[in-house]
C-alpha positions as CSV (number, residue, x, y, z in Angstrom):
1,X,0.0,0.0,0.0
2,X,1.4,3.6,-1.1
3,X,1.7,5.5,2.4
4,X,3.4,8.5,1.0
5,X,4.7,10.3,-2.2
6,X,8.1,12.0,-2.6
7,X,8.5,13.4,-6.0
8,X,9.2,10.4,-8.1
9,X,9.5,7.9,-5.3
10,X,7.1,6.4,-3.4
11,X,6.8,5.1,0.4
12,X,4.7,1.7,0.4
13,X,4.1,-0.7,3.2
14,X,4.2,-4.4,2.9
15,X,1.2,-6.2,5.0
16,X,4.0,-7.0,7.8
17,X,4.7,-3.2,8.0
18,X,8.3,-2.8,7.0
19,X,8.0,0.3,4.6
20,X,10.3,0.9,2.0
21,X,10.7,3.8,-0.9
22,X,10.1,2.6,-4.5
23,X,10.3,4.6,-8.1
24,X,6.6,5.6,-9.0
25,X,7.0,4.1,-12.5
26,X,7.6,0.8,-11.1
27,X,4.2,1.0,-9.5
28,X,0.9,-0.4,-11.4
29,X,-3.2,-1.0,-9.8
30,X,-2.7,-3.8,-8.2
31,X,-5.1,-7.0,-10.0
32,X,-7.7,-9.0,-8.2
33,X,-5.0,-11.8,-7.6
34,X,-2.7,-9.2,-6.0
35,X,-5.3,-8.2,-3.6
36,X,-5.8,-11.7,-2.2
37,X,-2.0,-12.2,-2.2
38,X,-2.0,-9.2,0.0
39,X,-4.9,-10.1,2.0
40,X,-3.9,-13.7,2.6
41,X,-0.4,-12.3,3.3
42,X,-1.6,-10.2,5.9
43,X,-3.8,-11.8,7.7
44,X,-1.2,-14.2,8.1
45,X,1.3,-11.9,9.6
46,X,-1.7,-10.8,11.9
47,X,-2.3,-14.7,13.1
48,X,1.4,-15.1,14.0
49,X,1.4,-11.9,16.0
50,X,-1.9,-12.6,17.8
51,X,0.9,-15.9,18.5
52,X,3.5,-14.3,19.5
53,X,1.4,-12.4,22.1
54,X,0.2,-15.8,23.5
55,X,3.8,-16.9,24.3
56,X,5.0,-14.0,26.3
């Protein structure tokens, strides 16, 4: 997800929420199957931190 613009960069965060900067012309809409990559991606980061929480 774009979080920011800088001129011709752009801040995006992955699902895990490491941000990073990236080019703006390497960015494109992201497709249905992108979407539920992203989706599945984070909900997966969210189950293993709801885990984590359990074994502290």
């Amino acid at each position: 997800m774009v979080i920011q613009a800088r001129g011709d960069f752009a801040v995006v965060v992955r699902p895990g929420g490491q941000p990073w900067e990236v080019p703006l012309r390497r960015l494109s809409p992201a497709t249905e199957y992108h979407c539920r990559q992203l989706d599945a991606l984070a909900n997966h980061v969210a189950y293993q931190r709801r885990g984590e929480e359990h074994t502290r």
